[in-house]
N, C-alpha and C positions, 0 to 999 in steps of 0.2 A: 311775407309778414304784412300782416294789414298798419294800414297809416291813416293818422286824423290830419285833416287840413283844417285849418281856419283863415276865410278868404276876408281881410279887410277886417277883421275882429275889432270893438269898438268899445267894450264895457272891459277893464284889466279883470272884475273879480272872475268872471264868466271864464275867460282866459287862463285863468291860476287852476279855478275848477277844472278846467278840461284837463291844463297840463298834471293834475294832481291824479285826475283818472288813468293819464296816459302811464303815468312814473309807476300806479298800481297794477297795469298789466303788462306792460315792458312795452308800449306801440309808442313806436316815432310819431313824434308832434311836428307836422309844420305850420307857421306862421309865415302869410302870404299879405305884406304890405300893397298901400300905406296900412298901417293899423289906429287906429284911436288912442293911442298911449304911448308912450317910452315904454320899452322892455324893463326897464330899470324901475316902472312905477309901484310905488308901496303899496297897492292896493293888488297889485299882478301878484307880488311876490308874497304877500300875507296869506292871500286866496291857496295860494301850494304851499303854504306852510312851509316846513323845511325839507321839502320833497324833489325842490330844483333840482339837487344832483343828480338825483335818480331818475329824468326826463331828459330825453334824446330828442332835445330842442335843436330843429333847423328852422333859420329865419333867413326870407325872401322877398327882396328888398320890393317885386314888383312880380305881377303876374307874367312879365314873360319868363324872369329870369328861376321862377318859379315852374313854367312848360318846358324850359333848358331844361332842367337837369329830371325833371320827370322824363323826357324822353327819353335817357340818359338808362333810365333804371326799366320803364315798360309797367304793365298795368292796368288795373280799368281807373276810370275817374267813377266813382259813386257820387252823384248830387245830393243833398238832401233836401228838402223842398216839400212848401205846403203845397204845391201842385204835382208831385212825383209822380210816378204813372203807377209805379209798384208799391204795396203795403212792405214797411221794412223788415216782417216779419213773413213775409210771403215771397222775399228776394232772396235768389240764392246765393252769398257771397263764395269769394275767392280769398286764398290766402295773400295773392299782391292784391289785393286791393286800395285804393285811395279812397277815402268818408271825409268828402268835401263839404265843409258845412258854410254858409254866409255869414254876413253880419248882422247882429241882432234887429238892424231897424230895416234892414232894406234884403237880405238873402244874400243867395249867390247870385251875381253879375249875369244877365243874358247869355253874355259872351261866355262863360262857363257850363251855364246848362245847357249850350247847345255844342258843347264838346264833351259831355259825362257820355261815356257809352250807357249808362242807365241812369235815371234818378226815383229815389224812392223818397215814401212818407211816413210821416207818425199820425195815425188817422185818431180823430178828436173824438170823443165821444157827445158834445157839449159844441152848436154848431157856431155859437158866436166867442169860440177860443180857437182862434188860429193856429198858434204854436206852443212848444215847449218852452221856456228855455233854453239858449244855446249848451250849455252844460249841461241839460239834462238829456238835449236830443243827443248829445254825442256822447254821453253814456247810456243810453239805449239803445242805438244803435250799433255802438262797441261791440257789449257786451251780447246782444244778440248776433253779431258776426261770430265773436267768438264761442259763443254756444255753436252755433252750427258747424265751425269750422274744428270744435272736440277742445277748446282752448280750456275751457272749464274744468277740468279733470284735473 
């Protein structure tokens, strides 16, 4: 079963969006502190609307305690990253997969992208725009996993 990670997440609505994407295709969401917010913030929670129940939220208080229990389960780490090596539509995902995404202002941590067994991109068309949106990257991403992986049917 593929997994969205968000590492150090910093903006709640971006966070509500993703978990709202997640609660729509049935993927475990985790949240990998410190984070930018209280889980409990009103703006986390309006963002998912009333979709909480339906998301298969694990929060981790710190990145090791978050490498525990991944090792726990096994898997690739996916990066996602304006430097990726692989276009995200030209990588071939796996069903355990993990779609580790950063924090809006700064990415994923060094220390992370040099433990993804891959990292891919979302290529710009437009060369003075860097990124997506966090919530947008990790439903394009998502959802192109799961296109390949037959999840669309």
């Amino acid at each position: 079963m593929l997994r969205v990670v968000l590492v150090h997440p910093q903006i709640p609505p971006n966070t509500g969006n993703v978990a709202r994407t997640c609660a729509a295709t049935g993927t475990e969401l985790h949240l990998v502190g410190p984070l930018g917010f209280e889980i409990s913030d009103r703006y986390l929670k309006r963002a998912g609307l009333d979709y909480w129940p339906y998301v298969n939220l694990h929060y981790h208080d710190s990145l090791d305690a978050f490498k525990a229990m991944y090792q726990q389960q096994g898997g690739r780490w996916i990066g996602f990253s304006t430097s990726g090596k692989y276009s995200y539509v030209k990588f071939q995902y796996q069903a355990d997969d993990w779609m580790l995404l950063g924090s809006e202002t700064l990415g994923l941590p060094s220390e992370v992208l040099e433990a993804c067994h891959a990292t891919v991109r979302i290529p710009m068309a437009q060369p003075g725009v860097r990124s997506l949106n966090l919530s947008v990257s990790a439903a394009v991403g998502l959802f192109e996993a799961r296109r390949q992986l037959g999840y669309l049917e």
